[in-house]
C-alpha positions in Angstrom: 26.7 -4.6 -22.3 23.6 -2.2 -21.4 20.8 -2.2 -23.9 18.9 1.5 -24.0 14.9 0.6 -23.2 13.8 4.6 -23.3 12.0 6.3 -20.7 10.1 3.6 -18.8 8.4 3.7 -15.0 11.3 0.8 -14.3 12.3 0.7 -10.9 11.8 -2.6 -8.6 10.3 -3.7 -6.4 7.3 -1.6 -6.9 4.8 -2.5 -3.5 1.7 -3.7 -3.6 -0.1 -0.8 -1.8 -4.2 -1.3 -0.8 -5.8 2.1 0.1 -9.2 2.0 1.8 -10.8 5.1 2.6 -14.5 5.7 3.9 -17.4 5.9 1.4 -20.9 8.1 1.4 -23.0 4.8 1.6 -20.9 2.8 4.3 -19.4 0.2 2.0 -15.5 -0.1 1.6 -13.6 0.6 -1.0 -10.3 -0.6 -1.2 -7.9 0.0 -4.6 -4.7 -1.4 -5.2 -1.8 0.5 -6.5 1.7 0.4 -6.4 2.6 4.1 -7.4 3.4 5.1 -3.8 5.5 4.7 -0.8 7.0 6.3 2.4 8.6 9.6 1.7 9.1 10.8 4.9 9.4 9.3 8.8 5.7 10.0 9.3 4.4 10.7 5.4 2.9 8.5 2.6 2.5 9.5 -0.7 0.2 8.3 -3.4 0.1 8.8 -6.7 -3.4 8.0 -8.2 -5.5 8.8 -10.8 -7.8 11.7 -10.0 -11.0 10.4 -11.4 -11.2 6.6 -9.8 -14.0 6.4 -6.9 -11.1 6.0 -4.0 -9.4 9.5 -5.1 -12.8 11.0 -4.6 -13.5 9.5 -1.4 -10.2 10.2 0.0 -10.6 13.9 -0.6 -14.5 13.8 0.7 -13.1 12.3 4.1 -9.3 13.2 4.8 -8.4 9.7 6.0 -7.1 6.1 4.6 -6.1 3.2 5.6 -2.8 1.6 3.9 -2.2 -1.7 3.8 0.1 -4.0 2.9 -1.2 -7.3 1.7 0.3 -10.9 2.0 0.4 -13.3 -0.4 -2.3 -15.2 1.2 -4.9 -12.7 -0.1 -3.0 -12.1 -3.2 -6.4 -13.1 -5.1 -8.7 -10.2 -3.4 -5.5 -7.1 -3.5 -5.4 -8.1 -7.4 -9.3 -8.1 -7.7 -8.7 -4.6 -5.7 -6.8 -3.3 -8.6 -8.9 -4.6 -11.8 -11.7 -4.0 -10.1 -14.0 -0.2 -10.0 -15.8 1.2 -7.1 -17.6 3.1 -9.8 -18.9 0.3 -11.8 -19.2 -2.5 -9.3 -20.9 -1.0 -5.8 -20.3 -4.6 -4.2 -16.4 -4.9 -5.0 -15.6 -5.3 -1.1 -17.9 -8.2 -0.4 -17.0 -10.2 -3.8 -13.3 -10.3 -1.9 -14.7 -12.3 0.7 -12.9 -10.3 3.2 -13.7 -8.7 6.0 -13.2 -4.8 7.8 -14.0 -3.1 10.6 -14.0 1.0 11.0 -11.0 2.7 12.1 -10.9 3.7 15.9 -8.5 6.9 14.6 -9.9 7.6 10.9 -12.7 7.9 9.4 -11.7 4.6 7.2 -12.0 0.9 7.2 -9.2 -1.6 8.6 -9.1 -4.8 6.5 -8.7 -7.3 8.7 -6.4 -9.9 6.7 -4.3 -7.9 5.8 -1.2 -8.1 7.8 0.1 -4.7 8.0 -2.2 -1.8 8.2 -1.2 2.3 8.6 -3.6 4.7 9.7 -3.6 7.9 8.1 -5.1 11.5 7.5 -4.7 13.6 4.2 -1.8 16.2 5.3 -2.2 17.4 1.3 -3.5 16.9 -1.9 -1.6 18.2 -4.6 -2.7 18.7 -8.5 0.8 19.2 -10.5 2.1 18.6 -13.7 2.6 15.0 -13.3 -1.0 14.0 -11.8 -2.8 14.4 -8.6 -0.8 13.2 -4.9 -2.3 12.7 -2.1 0.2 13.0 0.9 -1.0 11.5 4.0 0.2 11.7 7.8 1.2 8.3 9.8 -1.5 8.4 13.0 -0.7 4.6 13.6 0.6 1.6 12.1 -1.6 -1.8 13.2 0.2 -5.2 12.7 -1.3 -8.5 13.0 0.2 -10.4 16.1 1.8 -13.2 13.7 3.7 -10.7 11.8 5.9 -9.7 14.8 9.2 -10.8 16.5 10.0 -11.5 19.7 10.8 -7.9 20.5 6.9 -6.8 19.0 8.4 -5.3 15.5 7.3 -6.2 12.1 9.4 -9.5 11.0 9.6 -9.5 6.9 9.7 -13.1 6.8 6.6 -13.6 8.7 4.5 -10.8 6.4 4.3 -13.0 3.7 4.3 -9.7 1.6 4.8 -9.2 -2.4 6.0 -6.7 -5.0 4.4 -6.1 -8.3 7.0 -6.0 -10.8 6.8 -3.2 -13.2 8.5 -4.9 -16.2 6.0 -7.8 -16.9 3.3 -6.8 -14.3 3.8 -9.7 -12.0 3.9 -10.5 -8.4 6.7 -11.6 -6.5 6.6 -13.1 -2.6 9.8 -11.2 -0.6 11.0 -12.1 2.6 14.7 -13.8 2.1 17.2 -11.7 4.2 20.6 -11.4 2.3 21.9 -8.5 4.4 21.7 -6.0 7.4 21.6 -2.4 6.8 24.1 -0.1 7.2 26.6 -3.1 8.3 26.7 -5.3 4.8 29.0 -2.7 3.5 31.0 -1.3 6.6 34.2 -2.8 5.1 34.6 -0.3 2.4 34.7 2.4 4.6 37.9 1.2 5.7 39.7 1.2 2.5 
């Protein structure tokens, strides 16, 4: 039996998204959020709160980075998200981590995180239901370890999570249990 829970922001899995843009001062700042995703071949979109340091530097500069972390640094992409560029100026080094500058934007590249995509602001958009920031694919960086055979991203080697919208918790992915657009061939033939 289905149980009504109301209008809730339930959907799963929800990813783990780190955005690190350029700052005035040369420090990064890097903010994790999970209200984003691909929405087109070459497009991003973010959905973040207009006020936060990140938003502001995004707009100053018209580049990111996006990363996807792996559960390895799950300790500093949490800290990313409970943590604010406006109140603590050394959030970055706390993490323990370590970036260089982006040879194609004007943004940092974390360089433990696994999976990186290089990107500059196609739009920002002010609506109804918050601000977007839309943002164009220039390159996708991938650590070497990450990668099959054939050189593309292997999701059982990213060691990535989910944050899960219902209890806010993490959870590791990676288990294939299917191949797309075969899995479910057979019922075309009925």
């Amino acid at each position: 039996m289905l149980k009504d829970l109301g209008v809730q922001p339930y959907t799963f899995p929800m990813p783990g998204l780190l955005i690190a843009p350029d700052t005035e001062d040369g420090s990064v700042d890097v903010m994790n959020m999970a209200w984003g995703g691909v929405c087109a071949e070459n497009m991003v979109a973010l959905n973040i709160d207009e006020d936060n340091k990140t938003s502001e530097n995004i707009k100053r500069t018209g580049a990111f980075t996006l990363s996807i972390a792996d559960v390895d640094h799950i300790e500093a992409a949490d800290f990313f998200g409970i943590a604010s560029s406006n109140k603590m100026k050394d959030k970055f080094e706390r993490s323990g981590l370590h970036a260089h500058k982006s040879t194609r934007v004007n943004a940092p590249v974390v360089e433990e995180f696994p999976l990186t995509l290089e990107c500059k602001v196609a739009e920002c958009q002010h609506t109804v239901y918050g601000f977007r920031v839309l943002g164009e694919i220039l390159n996708v960086l991938a650590d070497e370890k990450v990668l099959d055979a054939k050189g593309k991203v292997d999701p059982t080697k990213l060691h990535a999570f989910v944050f899960d919208q219902f209890q806010s918790g993490y959870y590791a992915v990676g288990e294939k249990v299917g191949q797309a657009w075969n899995t479910g061939a057979k019922l075309m033939k009925k």
